[in-house]
Legacy VTK file of the C-alpha trace (Angstrom):
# vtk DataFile Version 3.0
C-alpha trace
ASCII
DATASET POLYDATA
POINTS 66 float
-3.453 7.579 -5.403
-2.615 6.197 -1.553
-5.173 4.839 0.530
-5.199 2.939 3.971
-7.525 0.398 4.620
-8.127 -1.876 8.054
-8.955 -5.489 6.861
-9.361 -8.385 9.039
-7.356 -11.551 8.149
-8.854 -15.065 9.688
-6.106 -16.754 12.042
-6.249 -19.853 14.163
-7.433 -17.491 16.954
-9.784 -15.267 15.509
-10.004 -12.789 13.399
-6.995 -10.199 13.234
-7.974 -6.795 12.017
-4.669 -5.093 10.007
-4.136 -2.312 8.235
-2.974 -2.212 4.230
-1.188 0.232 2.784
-2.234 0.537 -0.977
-0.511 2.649 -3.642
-2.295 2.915 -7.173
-1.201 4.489 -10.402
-3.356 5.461 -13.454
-1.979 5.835 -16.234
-4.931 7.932 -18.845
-2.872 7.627 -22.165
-3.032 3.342 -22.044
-5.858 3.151 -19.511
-3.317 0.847 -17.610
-3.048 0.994 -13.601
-0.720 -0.292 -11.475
-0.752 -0.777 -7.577
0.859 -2.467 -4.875
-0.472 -3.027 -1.003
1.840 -3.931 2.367
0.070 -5.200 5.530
1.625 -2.930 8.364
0.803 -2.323 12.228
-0.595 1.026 12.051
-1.582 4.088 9.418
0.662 6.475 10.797
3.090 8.790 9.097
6.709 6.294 10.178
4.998 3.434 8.401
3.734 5.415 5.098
7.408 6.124 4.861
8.509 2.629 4.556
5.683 1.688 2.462
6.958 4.376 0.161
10.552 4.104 0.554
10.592 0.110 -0.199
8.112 1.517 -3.473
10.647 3.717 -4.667
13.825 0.975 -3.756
12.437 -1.414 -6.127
10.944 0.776 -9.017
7.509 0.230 -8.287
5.591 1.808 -11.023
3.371 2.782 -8.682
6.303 5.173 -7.727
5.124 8.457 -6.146
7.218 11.175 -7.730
7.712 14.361 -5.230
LINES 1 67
66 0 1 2 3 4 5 6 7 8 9 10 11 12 13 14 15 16 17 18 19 20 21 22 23 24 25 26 27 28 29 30 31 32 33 34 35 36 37 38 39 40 41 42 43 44 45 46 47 48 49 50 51 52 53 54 55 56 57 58 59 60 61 62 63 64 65
């Protein structure tokens, strides 16, 4: 499953609202999941690439097979 959230994040001067990236993977036979999340500038379509292209580089088992 892929989801975008916007969180904020508390800095020095103010709050800062980002959005995460999140990737989760369910797995029914061992009930296990999996996920992984990225901070990134925007929800659009360029940086859902790189969120899943850096997945995929480093055998994420969160892995989103096409």
């Amino acid at each position: 499953m892929l989801d975008g959230v916007v969180l904020s994040r508390k800095t020095g001067a103010g709050a800062l609202r980002r959005p995460v990236l999140v990737a989760l993977g369910l797995r029914t036979a061992a009930r296990r999941r999996s996920s992984t999340s990225a901070w990134r500038r925007a929800k659009s379509a360029a940086e859902w690439e790189k969120f899943l292209a850096d997945l995929y580089a480093v055998g994420s088992p969160a892995r989103v097979s096409t």
